[in-house]
C-alpha positions in Angstrom: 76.8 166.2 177.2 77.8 163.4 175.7 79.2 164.9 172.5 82.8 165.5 171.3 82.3 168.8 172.2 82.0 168.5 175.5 85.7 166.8 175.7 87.9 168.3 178.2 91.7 168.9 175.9 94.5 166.9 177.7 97.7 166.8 177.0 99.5 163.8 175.8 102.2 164.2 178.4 99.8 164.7 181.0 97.6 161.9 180.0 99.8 159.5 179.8 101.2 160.4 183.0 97.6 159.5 184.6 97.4 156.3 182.8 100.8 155.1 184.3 99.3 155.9 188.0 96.3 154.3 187.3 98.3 151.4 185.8 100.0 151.2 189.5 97.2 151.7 191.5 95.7 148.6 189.9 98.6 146.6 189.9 99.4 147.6 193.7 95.5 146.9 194.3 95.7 143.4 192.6 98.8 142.2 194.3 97.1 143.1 197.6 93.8 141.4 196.8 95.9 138.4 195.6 97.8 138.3 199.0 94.9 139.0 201.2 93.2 135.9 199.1 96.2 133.5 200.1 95.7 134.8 203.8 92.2 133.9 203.5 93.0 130.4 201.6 95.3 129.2 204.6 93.1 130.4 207.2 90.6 128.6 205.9 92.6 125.4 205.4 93.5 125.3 208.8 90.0 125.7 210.0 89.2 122.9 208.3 92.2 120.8 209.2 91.6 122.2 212.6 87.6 120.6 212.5 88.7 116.9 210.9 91.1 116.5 213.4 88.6 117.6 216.6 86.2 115.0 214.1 88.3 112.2 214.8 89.5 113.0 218.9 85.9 112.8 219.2 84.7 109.8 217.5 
């Protein structure tokens, strides 16, 4: 079923139309991912600046 044959006919219009959806979904989706990544990054960092400075009120 892998043949040209079996090709479902789009339209141009309409197909382009899907591409420029999926082109937002991914951008939308990437922007979020990079966000949630610099949430992450700053949590992190104050963890760990959190941790060295209980390191040193200890020692």
């Amino acid at each position: 079923m892998k043949g040209p044959e079996y090709a479902l006919l789009v339209e141009r219009e309409a197909l382009a139309a899907h591409y420029k959806e999926v082109e937002a979904f991914q951008t939308a989706r990437a922007k979020s991912a990079r966000r949630l990544s610099k949430v992450l990054v700053a949590t992190a960092t104050v963890a760990v600046l959190g941790n060295i400075a209980q390191a040193f009120t200890i020692a």
